[in-house]
PASE-312704 format. One record per residue (C-alpha): residue in one letter; x, y, z. Coordinates in steps of 0.02 Angstrom, whole numbers, padded with zeros to 5 digits, always signed. Layout:
<marvos>
aXYZ/...
</marvos>
This chain:
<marvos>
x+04034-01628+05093/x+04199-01674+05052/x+04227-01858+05025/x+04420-01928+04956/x+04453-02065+04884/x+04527-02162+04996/x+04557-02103+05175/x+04715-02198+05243/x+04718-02085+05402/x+04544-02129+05445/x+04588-02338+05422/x+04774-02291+05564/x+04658-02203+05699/x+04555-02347+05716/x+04705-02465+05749/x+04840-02340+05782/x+04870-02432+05954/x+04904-02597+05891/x+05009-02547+05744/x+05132-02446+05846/x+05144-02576+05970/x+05166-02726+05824/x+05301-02587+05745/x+05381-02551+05913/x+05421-02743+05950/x+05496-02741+05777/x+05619-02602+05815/x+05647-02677+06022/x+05717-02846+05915/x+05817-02746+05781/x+05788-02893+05673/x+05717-02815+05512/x+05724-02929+05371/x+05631-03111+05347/x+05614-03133+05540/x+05474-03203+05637/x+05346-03071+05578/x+05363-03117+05408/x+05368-03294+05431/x+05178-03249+05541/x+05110-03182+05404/x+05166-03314+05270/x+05082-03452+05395/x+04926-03342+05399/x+04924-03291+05209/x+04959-03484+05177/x+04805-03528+05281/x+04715-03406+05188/x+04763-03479+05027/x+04747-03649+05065/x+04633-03785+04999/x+04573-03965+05036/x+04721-04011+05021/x+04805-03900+05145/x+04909-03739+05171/x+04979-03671+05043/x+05190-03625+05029/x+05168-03427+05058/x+05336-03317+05016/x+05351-03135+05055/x+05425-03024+04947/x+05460-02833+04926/x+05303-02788+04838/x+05170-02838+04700/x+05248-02802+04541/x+05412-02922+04619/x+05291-03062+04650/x+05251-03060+04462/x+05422-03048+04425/x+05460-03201+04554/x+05351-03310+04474/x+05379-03303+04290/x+05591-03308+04343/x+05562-03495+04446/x+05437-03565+04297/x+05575-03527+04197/x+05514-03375+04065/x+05642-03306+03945/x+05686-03235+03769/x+05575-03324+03657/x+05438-03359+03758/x+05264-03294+03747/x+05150-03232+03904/x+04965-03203+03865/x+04880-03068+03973/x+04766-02929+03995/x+04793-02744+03913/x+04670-02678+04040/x+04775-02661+04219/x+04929-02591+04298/x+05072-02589+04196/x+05189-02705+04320/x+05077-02854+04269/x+05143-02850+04064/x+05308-02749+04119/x+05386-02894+04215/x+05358-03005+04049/x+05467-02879+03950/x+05586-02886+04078/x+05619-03053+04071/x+05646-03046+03890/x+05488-03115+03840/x+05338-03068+03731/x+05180-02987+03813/x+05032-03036+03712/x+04867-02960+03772/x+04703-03052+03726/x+04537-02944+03759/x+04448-02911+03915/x+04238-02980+03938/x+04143-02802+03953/x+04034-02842+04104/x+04188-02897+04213/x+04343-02804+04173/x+04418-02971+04157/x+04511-03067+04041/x+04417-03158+03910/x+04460-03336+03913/x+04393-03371+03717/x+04481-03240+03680/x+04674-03309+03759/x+04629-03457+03687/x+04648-03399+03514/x+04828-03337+03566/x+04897-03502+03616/x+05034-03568+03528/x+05184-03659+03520/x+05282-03490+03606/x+05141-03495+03754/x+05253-03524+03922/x+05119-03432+04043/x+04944-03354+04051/x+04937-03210+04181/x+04755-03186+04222/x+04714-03024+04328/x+04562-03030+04449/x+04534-02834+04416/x+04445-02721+04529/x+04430-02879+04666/x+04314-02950+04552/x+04375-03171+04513/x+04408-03188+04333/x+04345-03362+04265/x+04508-03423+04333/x+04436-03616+04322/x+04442-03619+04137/x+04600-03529+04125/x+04665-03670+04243/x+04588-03808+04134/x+04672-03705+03967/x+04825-03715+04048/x+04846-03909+04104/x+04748-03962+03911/x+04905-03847+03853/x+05043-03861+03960/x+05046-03662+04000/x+05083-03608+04158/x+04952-03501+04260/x+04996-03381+04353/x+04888-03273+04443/x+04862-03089+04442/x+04778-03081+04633/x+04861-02902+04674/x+04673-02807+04699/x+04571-02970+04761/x+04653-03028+04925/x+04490-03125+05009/x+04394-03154+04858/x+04314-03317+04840/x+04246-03444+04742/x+04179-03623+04781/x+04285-03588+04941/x+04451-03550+04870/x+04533-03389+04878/x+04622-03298+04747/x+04790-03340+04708/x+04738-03523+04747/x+04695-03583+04583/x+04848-03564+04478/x+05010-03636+04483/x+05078-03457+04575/x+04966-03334+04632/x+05016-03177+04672/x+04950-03040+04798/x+05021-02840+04838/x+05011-02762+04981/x+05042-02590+04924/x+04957-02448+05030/x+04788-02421+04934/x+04755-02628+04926/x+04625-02703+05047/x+04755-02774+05143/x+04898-02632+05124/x+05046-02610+05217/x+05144-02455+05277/x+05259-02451+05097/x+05274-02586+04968/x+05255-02778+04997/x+05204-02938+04906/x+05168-03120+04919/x+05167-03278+04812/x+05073-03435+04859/x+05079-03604+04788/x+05050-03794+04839/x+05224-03854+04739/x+05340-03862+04876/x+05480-03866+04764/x+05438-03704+04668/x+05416-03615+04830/x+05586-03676+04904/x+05643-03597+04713/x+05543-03422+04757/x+05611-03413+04920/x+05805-03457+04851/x+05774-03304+04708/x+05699-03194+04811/x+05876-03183+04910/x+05993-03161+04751/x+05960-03343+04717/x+06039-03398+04881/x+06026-03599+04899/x+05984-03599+05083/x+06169-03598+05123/x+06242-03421+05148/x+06350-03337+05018/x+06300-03492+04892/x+06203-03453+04735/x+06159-03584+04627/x+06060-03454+04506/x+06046-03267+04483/x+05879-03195+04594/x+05847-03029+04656/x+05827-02937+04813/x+05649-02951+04857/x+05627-02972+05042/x+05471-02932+05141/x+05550-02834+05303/x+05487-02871+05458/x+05398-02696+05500/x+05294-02702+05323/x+05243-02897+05395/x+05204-02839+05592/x+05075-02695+05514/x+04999-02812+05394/x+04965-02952+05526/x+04875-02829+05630/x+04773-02745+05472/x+04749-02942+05414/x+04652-02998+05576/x+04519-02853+05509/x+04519-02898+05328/x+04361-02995+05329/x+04253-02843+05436/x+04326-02718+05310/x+04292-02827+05154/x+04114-02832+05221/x+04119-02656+05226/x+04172-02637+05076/x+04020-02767+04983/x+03871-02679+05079/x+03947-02501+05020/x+03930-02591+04830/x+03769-02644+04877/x+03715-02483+04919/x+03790-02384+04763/x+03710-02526+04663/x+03554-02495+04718/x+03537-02315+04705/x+03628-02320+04548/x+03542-02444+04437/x+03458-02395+04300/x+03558-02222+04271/x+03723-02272+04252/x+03820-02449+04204/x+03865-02514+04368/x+03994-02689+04398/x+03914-02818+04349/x+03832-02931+04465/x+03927-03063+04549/x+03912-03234+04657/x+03912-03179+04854/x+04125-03173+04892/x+04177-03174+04719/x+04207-02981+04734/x+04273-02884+04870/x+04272-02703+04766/x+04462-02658+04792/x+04364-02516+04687/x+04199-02504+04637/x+04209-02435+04462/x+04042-02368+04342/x+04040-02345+04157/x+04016-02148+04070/x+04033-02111+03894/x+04063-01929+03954/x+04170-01962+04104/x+04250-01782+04122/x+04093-01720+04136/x+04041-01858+04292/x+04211-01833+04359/x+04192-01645+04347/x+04029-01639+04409/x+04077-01757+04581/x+04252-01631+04589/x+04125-01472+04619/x+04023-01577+04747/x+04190-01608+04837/x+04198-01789+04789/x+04354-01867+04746/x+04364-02016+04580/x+04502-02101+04474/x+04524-02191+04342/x+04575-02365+04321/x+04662-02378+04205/x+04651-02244+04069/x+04772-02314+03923/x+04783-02487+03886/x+04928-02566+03891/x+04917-02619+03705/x+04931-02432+03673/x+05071-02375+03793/x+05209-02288+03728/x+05327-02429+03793/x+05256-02565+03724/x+05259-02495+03543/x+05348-02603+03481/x+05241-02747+03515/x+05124-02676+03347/x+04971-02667+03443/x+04846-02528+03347/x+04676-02436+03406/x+04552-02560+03378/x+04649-02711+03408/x+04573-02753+03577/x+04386-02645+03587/x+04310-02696+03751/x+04493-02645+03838/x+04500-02465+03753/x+04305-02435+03770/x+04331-02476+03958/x+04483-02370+03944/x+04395-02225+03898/x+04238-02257+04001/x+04299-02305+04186/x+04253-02225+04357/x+04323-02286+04525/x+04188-02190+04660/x+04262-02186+04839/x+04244-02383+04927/x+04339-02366+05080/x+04302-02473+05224/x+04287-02310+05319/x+04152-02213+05230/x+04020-02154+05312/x+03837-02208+05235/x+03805-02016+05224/x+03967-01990+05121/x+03911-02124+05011/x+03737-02052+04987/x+03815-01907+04944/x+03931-01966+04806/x+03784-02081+04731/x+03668-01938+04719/x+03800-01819+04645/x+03788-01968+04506/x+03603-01976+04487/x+03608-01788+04486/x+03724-01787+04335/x+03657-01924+04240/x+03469-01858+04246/x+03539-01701+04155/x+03585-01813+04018/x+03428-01915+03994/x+03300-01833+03881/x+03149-01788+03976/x+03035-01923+03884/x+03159-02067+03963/x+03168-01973+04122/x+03056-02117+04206/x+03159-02241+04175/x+03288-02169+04294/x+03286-02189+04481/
</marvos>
């Protein structure tokens, strides 16, 4: 059996129809750029988002990594300043800091969650502190409440890191909702992906999204051809927004999917290999679902030859990238990030795997792991 990753083609024949149509109405209006599509799917996101309190201000922009980038330009971070996040995630989340001119500092990640370790950003908080960038990894919530409640005692920005966990919830708030910007991508692989790049930031400060939406069009004021401030050219076009309005209406059906395939691998896995943590019902909705293997190669290895396909999330942390050198960082700085580093497994999650492709991964897994128990603990695993 041959099971990938991911299977894209498998997610566009089952609404093929409706995203050729939702394209094709784009391309009848030759209006491509921040049109009524996009301004659809920032009322829907902002519902989405929303609290008590109401809708939140939704802004599209041209992809993930640009709503990070967004956010930390309108709260104002510069040369000097210091933004605490986590070593273990994609690079864009500590690579718009640098860009800005401003110091990444990474604070370690909790072992059982992938997330960042709130004790441990609190211990990097000082005077230089202008944001903390929390990253809800893997679709899993970080403890985004306390980061929230470190941030207001300190006067530190939060913005959140909400790329992988579009519709995961807690106490009936979505993520991105918490902070003072949350940020969401829409690149092809995410639960909600699009048909090339695309981001979004939400917030409930009207003024700082009337800001986002001035930078995000070279700092344009509202008034064409008038600039009050340098932005960039970020725009979500209108055919990324019509495909992502017709994927979003399914988002809840394929997180679903998604949580009872977790279930599933959970339960046949337990016991042989270190599965994600438990979590509160909505607080993850497994953009991967990722296991723990001191010898990884050989798992991955093993699951190649049985035709199944894995990856690794992430397998250098960002404290020891080449291009963030000189930041000093050394092996050993930040252990739980490099032992997760060197132990991850992303098995395949897809909305549109088939319970017998799923079987077939999980007992690929049990197969390998039973190898490597010696035969007196063999009992112990399932």
């Amino acid at each position: 059996m041959r099971v990938p990753h991911l299977d894209l083609q498998a997610q566009y024949a089952s609404i093929r129809g409706e995203v050729e149509a939702a394209v094709g109405r784009v391309l009848a209006s030759q209006r491509f750029v921040l049109g009524e599509e996009v301004r659809g799917l920032e009322a829907e996101i902002g519902a989405l988002a929303g609290t008590a309190a109401g809708t939140a201000h939704a802004i599209g922009c041209a992809s993930g990594t640009d709503a990070l980038w967004l956010a930390l330009m309108a709260l104002g971070v510069g040369p000097g300043d210091e933004v605490i996040t986590s070593p273990f995630t994609f690079v864009a989340t500590a690579a718009v800091i640098h860009r800005l001119g401003a110091r990444p500092v990474f604070a370690d990640i909790e072992p059982g969650t992938f997330n960042l370790d709130p004790a441990a950003v609190a211990r990097r908080i000082n005077s230089r502190t202008r944001a903390i960038v929390p990253v809800h990894l893997y679709g899993r919530l970080a403890r985004i409440e306390e980061f929230v409640d470190m941030g207001r005692s300190c006067q530190v920005a939060v913005v959140e890191d909400a790329a992988q966990a579009i519709g995961a919830r807690r106490g009936g708030r979505m993520a991105g909702s918490f902070g003072t910007i949350g940020c969401y991508s829409f690149y092809p692989t995410k639960n909600l992906g699009g048909a090339g790049d695309g981001g979004m930031l939400v917030t409930p400060d009207a003024r700082l999204a009337d800001r986002l939406r001035g930078l995000r069009a070279h700092g344009e004021t509202g008034r064409r051809y008038e600039h009050d401030e340098v932005g960039l050219n970020s725009r979500l076009d209108e055919i990324q927004a019509a495909v992502l309005r017709v994927k979003l209406r399914r988002l809840e059906e394929w997180t679903q999917r998604r949580v009872r395939h977790a279930a599933a691998y959970t339960e046949a896995l337990g016991g042989a290999v270190e599965t994600p943590a438990p979590a509160p019902e909505g607080e993850h909705v497994y953009h991967q679902y990722v296991i723990r293997a001191t010898d990884r190669d050989g798992l991955r290895r093993r699951l190649a030859e049985r035709g199944v396909a894995t990856a690794v999330y992430y397998p250098v942390p960002l404290h020891l990238q080449k291009c963030f050198a000189h930041l000093g960082y050394q092996p050993g700085d930040l252990p739980h990030a490099e032992a997760a580093a060197r132990e991850v497994v992303a098995l395949p999650i897809y909305p549109e795997l088939s319970d017998a492709a799923r079987d077939h991964v999980a007992s690929v897994v049990l197969e390998w792991a039973r190898e490597r128990v010696p035969e007196s603990c063999a009992s112990t695993v399932r």
